[in-house]
C-alpha positions in Angstrom: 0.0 0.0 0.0 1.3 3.1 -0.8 1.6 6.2 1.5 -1.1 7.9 -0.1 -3.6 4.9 -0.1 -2.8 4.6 3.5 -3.5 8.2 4.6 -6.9 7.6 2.2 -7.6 4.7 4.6 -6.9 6.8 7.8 -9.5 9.1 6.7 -11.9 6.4 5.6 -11.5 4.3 9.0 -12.4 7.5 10.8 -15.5 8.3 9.4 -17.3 4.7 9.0 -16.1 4.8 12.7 -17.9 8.3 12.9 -21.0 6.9 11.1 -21.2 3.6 12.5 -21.2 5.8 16.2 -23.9 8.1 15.2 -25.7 6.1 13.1 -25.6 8.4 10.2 -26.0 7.2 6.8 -23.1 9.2 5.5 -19.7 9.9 7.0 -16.8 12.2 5.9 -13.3 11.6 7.1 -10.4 13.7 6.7 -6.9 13.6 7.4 -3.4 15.6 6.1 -1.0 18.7 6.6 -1.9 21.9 6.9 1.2 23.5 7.8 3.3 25.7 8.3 6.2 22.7 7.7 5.3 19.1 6.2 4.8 16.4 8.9 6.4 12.2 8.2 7.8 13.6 5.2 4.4 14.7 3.4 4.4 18.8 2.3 2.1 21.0 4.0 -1.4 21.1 2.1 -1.5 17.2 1.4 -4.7 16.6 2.4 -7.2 12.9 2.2 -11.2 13.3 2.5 -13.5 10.2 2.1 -17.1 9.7 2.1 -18.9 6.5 2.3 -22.3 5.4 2.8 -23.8 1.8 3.1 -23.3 1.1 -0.3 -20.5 3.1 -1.8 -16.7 5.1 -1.1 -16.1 8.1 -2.6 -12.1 9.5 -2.1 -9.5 12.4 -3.0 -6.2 13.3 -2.3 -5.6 16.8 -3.0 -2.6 19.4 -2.4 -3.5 22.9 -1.4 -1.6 25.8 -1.6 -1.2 29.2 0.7 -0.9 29.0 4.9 -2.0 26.4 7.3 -6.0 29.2 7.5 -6.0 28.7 3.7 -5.1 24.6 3.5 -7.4 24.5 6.4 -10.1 26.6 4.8 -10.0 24.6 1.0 -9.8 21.2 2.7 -13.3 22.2 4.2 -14.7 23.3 1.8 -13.8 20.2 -0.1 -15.3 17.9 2.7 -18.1 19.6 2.8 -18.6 19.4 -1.3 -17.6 15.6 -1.5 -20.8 14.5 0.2 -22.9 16.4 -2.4 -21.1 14.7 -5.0 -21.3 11.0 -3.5 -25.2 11.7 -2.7 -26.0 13.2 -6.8 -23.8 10.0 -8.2 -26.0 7.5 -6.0 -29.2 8.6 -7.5 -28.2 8.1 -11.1 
């Protein structure tokens, strides 16, 4: 498994644990390096959402530019758009 698919993993474990806990029929997980330096030899702004329902796993890896408010601030936003996407591709 490669460092990437691992973090991917990380943030996929955490949020089935997340939705599993609250009984939610969607969870997000996220995980990565928002800065200022990179952390275990990954740059600041690598950063690994998933999303997973009963049925399905949706993942990205992106890398963010700017400071740790602005990684923080586009990984969000991302999380938060990754659902949407998952949801609209389930009911086609």
């Amino acid at each position: 498994m490669t460092a990437k698919a691992a973090k991917a993993a990380e943030a996929l474990v955490a949020q089935m644990e997340a939705r599993e806990r609250l009984g939610a029929d969607v969870g997000v997980g996220i995980t990565g390096v928002a800065g200022p330096a990179e952390q275990e030899g990954k740059p600041a702004g690598t950063v690994h959402i998933a999303v997973a329902s009963a049925d399905r796993v949706s993942e990205t890896s992106q890398h963010f530019h700017g400071g740790r408010s602005e990684i923080k601030w586009r990984a969000a936003i991302t999380a938060l758009n990754l659902p949407r996407l998952h949801l609209m591709n389930m009911r086609r």
